[in-house]
BAFI-3210 file (N, C-alpha, C; in Angstrom, 3 decimals, decimal comma, padded with zeros to 6 digits):
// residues 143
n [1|2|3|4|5|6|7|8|9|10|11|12|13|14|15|16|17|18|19|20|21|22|23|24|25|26|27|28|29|30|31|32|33|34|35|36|37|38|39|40|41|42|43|44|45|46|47|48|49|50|51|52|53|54|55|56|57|58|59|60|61|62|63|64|65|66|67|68|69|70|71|72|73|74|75|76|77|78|79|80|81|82|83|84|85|86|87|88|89|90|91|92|93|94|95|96|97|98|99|100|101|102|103|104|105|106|107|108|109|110|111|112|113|114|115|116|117|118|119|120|121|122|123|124|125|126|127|128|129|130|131|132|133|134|135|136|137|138|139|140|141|142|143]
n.u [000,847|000,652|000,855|000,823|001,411|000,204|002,463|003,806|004,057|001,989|-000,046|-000,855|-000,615|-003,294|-004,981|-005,409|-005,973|-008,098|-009,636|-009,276|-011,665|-013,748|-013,984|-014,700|-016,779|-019,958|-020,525|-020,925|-020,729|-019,368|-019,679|-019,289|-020,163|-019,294|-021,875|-022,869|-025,607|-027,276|-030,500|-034,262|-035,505|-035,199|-033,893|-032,636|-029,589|-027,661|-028,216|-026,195|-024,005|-020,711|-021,510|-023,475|-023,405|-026,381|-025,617|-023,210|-024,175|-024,758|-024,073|-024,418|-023,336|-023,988|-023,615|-026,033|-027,661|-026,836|-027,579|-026,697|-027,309|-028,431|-028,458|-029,605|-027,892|-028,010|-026,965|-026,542|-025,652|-023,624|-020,959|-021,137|-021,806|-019,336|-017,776|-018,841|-018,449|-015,353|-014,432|-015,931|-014,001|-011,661|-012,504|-012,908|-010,129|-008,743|-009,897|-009,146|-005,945|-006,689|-006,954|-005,074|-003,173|-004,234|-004,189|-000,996|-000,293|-001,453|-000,353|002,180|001,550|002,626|000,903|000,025|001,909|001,481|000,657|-002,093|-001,184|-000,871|-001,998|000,048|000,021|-001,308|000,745|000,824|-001,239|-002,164|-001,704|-003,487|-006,119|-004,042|-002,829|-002,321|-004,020|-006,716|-009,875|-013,239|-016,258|-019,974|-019,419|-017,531|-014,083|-012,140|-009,662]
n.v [-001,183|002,259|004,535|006,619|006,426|007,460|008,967|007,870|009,509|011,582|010,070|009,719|012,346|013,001|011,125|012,011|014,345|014,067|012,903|014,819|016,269|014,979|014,979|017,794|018,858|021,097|023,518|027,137|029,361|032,806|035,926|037,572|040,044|043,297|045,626|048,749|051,030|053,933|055,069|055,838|057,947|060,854|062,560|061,124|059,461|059,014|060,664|062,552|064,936|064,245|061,286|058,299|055,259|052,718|049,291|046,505|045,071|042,202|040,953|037,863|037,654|036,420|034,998|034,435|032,847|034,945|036,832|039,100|038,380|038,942|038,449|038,870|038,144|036,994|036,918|034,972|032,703|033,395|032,281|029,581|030,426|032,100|029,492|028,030|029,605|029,839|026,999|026,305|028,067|026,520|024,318|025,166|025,644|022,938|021,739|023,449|022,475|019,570|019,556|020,928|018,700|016,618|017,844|017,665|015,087|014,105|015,896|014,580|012,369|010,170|010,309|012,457|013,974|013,656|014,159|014,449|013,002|015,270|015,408|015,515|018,293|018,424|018,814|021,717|022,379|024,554|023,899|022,578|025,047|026,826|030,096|031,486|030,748|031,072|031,561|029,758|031,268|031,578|030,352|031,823|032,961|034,487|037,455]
n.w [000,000|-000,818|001,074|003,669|007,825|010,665|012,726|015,586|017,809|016,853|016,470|019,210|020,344|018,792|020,078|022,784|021,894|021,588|024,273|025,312|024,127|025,034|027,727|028,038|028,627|028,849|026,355|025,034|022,720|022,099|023,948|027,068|028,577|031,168|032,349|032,564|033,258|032,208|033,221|032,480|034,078|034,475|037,086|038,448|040,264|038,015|036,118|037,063|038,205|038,332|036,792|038,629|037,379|037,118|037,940|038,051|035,016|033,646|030,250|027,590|024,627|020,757|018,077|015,751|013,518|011,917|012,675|015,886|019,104|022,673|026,060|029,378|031,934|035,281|038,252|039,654|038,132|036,530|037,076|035,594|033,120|032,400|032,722|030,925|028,278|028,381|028,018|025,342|024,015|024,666|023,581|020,331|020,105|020,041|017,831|016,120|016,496|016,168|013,696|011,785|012,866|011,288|008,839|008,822|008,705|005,935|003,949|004,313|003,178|000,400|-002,051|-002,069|-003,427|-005,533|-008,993|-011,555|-014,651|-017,089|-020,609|-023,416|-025,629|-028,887|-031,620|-033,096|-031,986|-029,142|-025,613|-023,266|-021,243|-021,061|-020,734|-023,095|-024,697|-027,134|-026,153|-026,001|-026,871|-027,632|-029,232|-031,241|-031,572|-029,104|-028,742]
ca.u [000,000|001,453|000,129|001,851|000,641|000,813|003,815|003,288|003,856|000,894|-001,120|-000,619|-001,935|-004,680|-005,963|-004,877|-007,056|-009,986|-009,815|-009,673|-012,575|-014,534|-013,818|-014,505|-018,255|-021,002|-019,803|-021,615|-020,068|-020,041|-018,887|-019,775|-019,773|-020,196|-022,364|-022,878|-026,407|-028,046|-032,141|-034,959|-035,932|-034,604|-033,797|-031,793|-028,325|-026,823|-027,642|-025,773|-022,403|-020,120|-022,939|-023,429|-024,517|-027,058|-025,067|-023,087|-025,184|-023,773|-024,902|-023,917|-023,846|-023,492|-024,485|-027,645|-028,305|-025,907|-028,065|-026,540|-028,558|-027,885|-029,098|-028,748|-027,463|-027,891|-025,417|-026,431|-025,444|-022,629|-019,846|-021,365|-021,525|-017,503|-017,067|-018,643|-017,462|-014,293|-015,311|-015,689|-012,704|-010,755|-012,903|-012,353|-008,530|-008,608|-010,447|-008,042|-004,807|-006,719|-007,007|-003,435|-002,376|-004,568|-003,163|000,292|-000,734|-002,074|000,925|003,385|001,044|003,353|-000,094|-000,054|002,579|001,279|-000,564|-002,373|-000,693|-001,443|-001,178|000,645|-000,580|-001,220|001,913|000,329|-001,835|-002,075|-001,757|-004,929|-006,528|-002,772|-003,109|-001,975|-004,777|-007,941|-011,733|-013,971|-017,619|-020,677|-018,761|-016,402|-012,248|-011,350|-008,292]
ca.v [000,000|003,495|005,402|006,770|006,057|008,943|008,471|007,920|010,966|012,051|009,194|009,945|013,585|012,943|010,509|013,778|015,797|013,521|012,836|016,361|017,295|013,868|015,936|019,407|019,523|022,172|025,218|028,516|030,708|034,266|037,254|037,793|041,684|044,042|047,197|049,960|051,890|055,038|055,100|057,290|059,111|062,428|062,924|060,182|059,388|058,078|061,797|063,798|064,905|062,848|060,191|056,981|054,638|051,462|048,086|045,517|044,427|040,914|040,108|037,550|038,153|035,634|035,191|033,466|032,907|035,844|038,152|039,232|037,981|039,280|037,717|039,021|036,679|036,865|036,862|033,474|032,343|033,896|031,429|028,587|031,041|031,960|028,513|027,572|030,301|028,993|025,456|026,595|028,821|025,237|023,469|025,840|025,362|021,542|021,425|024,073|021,571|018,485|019,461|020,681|017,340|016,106|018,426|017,333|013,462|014,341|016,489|013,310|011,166|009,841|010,722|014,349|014,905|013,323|014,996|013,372|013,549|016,207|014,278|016,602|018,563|017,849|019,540|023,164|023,006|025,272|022,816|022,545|025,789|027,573|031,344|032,268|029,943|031,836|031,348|030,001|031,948|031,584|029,715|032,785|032,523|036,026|037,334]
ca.w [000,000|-000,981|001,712|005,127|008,612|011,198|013,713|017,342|018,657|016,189|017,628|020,700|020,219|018,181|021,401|023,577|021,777|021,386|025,439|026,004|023,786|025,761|029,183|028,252|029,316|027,921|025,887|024,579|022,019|022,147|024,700|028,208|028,992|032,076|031,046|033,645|032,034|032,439|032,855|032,181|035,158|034,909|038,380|038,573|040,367|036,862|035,443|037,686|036,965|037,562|036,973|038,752|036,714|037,378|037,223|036,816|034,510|032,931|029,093|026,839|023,389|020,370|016,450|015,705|011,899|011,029|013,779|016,996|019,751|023,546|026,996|030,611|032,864|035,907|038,809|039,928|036,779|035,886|036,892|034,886|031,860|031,938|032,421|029,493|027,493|028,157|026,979|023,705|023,460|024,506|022,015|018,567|019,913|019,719|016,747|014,950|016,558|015,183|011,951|011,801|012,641|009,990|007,430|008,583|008,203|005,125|003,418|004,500|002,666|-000,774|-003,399|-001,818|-004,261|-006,871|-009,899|-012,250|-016,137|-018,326|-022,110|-024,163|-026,837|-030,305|-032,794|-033,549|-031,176|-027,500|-024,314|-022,544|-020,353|-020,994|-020,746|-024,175|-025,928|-027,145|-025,428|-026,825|-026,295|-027,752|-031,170|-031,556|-031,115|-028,587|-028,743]
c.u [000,882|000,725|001,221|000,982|000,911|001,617|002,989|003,123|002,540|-000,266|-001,500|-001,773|-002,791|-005,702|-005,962|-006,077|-008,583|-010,388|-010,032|-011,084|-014,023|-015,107|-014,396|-015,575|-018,919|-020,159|-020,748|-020,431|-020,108|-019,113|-019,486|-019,470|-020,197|-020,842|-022,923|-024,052|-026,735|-030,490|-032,986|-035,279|-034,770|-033,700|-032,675|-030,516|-027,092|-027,146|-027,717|-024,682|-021,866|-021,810|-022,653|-023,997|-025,054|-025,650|-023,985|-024,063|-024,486|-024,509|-024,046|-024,755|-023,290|-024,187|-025,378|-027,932|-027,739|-026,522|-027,024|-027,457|-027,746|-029,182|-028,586|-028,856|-027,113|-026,910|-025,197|-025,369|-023,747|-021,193|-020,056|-021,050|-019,855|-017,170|-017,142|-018,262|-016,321|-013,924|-014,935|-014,669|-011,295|-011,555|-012,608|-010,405|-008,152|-009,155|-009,136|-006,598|-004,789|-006,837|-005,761|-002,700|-002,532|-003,961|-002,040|000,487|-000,740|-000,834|002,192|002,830|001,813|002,579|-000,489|000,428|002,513|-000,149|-000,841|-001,698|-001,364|-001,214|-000,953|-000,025|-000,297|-000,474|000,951|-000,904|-001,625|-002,493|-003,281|-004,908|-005,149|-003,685|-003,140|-003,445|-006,118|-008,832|-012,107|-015,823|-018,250|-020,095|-017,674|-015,161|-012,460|-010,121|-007,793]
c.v [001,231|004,817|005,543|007,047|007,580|007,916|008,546|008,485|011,689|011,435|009,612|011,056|013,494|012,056|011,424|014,265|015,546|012,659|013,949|017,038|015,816|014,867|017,364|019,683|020,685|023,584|025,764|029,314|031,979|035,146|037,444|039,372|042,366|045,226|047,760|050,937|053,624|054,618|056,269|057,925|060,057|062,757|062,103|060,079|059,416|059,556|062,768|063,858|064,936|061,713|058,992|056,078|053,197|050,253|047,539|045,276|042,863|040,753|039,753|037,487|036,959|035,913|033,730|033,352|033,975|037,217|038,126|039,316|038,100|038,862|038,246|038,425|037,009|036,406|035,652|032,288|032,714|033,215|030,496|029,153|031,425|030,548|027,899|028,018|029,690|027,778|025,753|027,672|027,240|024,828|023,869|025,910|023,968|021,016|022,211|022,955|020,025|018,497|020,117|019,992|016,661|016,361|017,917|015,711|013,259|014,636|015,168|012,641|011,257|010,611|012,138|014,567|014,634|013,657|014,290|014,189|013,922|015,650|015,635|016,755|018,930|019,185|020,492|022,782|023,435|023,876|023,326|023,698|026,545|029,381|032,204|032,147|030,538|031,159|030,614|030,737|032,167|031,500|030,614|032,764|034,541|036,127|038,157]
c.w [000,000|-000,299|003,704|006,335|009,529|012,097|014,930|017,878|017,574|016,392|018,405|020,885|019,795|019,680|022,178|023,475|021,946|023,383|026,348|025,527|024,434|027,187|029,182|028,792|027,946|027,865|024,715|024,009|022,493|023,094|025,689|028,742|030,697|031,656|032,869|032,379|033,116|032,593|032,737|032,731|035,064|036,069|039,341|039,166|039,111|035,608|036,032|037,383|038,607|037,902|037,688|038,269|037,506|037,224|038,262|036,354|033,734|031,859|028,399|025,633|022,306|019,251|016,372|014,181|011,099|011,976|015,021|017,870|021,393|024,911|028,478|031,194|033,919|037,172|039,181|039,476|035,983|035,894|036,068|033,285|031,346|032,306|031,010|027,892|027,061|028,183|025,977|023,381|023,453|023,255|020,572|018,955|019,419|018,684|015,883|015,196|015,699|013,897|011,306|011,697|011,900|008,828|007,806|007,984|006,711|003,772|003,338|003,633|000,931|-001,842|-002,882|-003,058|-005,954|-008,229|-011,294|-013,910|-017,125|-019,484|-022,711|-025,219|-028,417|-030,767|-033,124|-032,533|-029,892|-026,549|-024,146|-021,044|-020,375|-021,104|-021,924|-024,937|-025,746|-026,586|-026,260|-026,072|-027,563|-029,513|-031,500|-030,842|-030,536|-028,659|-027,951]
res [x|x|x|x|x|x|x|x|x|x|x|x|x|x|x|x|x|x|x|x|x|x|x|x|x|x|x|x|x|x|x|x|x|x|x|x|x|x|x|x|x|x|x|x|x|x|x|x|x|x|x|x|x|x|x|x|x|x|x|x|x|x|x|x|x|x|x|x|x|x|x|x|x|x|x|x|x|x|x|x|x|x|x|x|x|x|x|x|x|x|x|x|x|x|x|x|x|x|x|x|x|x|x|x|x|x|x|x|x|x|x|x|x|x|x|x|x|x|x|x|x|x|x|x|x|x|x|x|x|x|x|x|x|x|x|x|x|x|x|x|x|x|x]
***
């Protein structure tokens, strides 16, 4: 067989990675913010000068179908949410490492480097898709 195996130490990691992403638990995309607001009463602490504003407030924010979609989360709550934040900041790491190691697997492999043969072209005529050799469109030679 003309094909190359990964090495051990590439083993190895690949079980690594796929024991670490077994372990990691529940993970949420997105951004966890503090926001300090203002409100509408007039009269308010938060518009006096210097203002104090309302808050912490905690919201996480994330993309939904190509929308930005935002949630306040409660203080209760709020350690479980940076944990799982950072879940999925480990997880899109171990996914970008395993597929690194793939591409390297991959690249080693012998028929990486092998391209299939162009047949040469016929005496007066242009090779095939070359840059020099006219179009053709709609029956007419461009030049």
């Amino acid at each position: 067989m003309d094909s190359v195996s990964p090495t051990t130490g590439q083993q190895d990691r690949a079980a690594g990675i796929a024991a670490e992403l077994a372990s990691l638990g529940l993970a949420l995309p997105g951004t966890l913010i503090e926001r300090h607001v203002r409100c509408g009463r007039a009269n308010c602490r938060c518009h006096a000068d210097p203002p104090v504003l309302h808050g912490p407030y905690w919201q996480w924010t994330r993309k939904t179908g190509g929308k930005t979609v935002t949630r306040l989360v409660p203080d209760e709550q709020l350690d479980d949410y940076r944990q799982w934040l950072d879940n999925h900041r480990r997880l899109r790491a171990l996914v970008a490492e395993l597929e690194a190691l793939t591409l390297a697997i991959a690249d080693a492999d012998p028929r990486a480097r092998r391209r299939p043969a162009v047949p040469p072209a016929a005496p007066g005529k242009p090779a095939h898709n070359t840059v020099a050799a006219p179009r053709l469109t709609c029956g007419h030679t461009c030049d």
